[in-house]
C-alpha positions, -999 to +999 in steps of 0.1 A: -538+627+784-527+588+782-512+568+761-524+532+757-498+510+746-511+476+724-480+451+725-467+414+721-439+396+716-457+378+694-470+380+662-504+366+649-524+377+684-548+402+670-525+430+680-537+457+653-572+444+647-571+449+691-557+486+688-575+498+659-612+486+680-603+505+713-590+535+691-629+533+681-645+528+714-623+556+730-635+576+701-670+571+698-684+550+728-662+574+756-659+609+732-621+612+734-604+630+708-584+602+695-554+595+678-542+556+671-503+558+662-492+532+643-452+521+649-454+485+633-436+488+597-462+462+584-490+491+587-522+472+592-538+502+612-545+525+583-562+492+567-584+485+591-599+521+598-602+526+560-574+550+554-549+544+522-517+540+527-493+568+521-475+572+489-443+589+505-421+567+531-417+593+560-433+577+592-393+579+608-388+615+599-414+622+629-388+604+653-361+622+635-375+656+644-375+664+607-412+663+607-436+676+635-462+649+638-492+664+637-484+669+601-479+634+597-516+625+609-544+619+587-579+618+590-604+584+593-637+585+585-652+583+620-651+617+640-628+625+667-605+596+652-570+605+635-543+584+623-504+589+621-501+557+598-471+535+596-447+525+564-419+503+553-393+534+568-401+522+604-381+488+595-349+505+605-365+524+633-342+506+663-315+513+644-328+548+642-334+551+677-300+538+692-283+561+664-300+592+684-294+582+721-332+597+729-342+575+750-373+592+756-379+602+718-416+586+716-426+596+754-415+635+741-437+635+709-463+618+728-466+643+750-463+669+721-497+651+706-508+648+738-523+684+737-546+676+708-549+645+717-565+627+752-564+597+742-530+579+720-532+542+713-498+529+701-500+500+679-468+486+684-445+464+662-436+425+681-401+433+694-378+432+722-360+463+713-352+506+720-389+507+706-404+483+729-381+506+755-396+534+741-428+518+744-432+513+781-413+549+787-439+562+770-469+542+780-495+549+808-511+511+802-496+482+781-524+461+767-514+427+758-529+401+737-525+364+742-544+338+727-547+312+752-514+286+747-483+278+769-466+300+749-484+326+755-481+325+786-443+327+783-448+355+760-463+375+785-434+366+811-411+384+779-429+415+777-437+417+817-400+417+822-395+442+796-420+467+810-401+461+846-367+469+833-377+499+812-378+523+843-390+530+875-426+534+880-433+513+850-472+514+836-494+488+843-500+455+826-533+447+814-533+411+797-560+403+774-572+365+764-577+370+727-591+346+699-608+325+723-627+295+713-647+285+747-656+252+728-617+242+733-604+230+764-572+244+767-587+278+764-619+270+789-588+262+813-571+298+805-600+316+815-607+294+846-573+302+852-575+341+850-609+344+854-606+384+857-586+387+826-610+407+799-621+382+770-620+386+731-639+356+718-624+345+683-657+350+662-662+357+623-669+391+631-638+400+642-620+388+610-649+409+590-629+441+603-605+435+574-636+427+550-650+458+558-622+479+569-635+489+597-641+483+634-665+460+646-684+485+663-692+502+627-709+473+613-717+448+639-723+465+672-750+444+687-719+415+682-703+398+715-675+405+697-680+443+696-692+441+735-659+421+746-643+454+730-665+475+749-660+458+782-621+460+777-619+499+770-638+505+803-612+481+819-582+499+803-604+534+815-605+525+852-570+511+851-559+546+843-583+560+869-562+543+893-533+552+881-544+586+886-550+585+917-522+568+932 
């Protein structure tokens, strides 16, 4: 089992359109059982695989133990992909989360979905917080998006350091140049610069996922698009091969 973590500090950086496309390819390019777990209040995950919202506001009683998660998850329409969707509850979810004193709340029922479950992508909210601790507790890879700016790059400093001081033994970092425009300087100079980050090219394709609620491999996947997601789930896959094996 592993537990990919999608994260920024940011908003606005393709973080849920990102998790919700590798929840697909670890689905149905690689055959994992699947399960994308959205934390972030605003709940763009069920959107974008098709799923409505749900009616009742109980995402936090799964952290509160009052609810086992697997009842919380619901179906998508692609096979071998589940959802345990997000609502408005999870605003107060730090406040939830220092109340308890878990500190290991999410790596626990990670763990407990785990044994359905190879494969858990957490689509987390943009926070520096005892979720983003959580987060990296919990996490086997952090995946993070950043459009290609100076202040992305001091974004990723934020989240590095955050990952550091959540424990020993901290998961890997896999950064992730998103929304980029190779017809703009500045961003022909980021991927000069990190020429063995993965690429996610800002194309109309990618912004048709919320058109057709869906992922991009669904409906365009002969796109660059969907092969830049294709390319970065086999990069998050060997990263956890060598974690493995270390």
């Amino acid at each position: 089992m592993a537990v990919i973590a999608v994260y920024s500090v940011k908003g606005g950086v393709g973080k849920t359109t990102l998790a919700a496309n590798l929840a697909w390819c670890a689905s149905q390019t690689s055959g994992w059982r699947t399960l994308l777990w959205d934390i972030d209040a605003a709940s763009g995950a069920a959107f974008l695989l098709g799923v409505d919202p749900p009616k009742s506001r109980t995402a936090d009683s799964v952290f509160a133990r009052e609810r086992a998660p697997q009842k919380a998850v619901v179906r998508t329409p692609y096979r071998g992909l589940d959802l345990l969707p997000a609502d408005q509850s999870l605003w107060s979810l730090d406040a939830q989360l220092a109340a308890l004193g878990k500190k290991r709340r999410l790596a626990k029922l990670t763990e407990t979905l785990g044994e359905t479950y190879p494969r858990i992508i957490l689509d987390c909210p943009p926070v520096l917080n005892q979720i983003s601790a959580q987060t990296m507790r919990a996490a086997d890879v952090v995946i993070v998006p950043l459009p290609p700016s100076p202040l992305s790059t001091r974004a990723f400093a934020l989240v590095a350091a955050e990952v550091k001081g959540a424990a020993k033994g901290h998961p890997p970092m896999l950064p992730v140049l998103s929304m980029v425009d190779r017809r703009r300087t500045l961003h022909r100079d980021a991927l000069a610069a990190n020429p063995d980050w993965p690429v996610i090219p800002l194309a109309s394709a990618i912004e048709q996922c919320a058109v057709h609620r869906a992922p991009i491999g669904a409906f365009a996947p002969s796109s660059p698009a969907a092969r830049g997601f294709e390319l970065l789930w086999r990069a998050i896959e060997r990263k956890l091969t060598q974690r493995k094996g270390k």
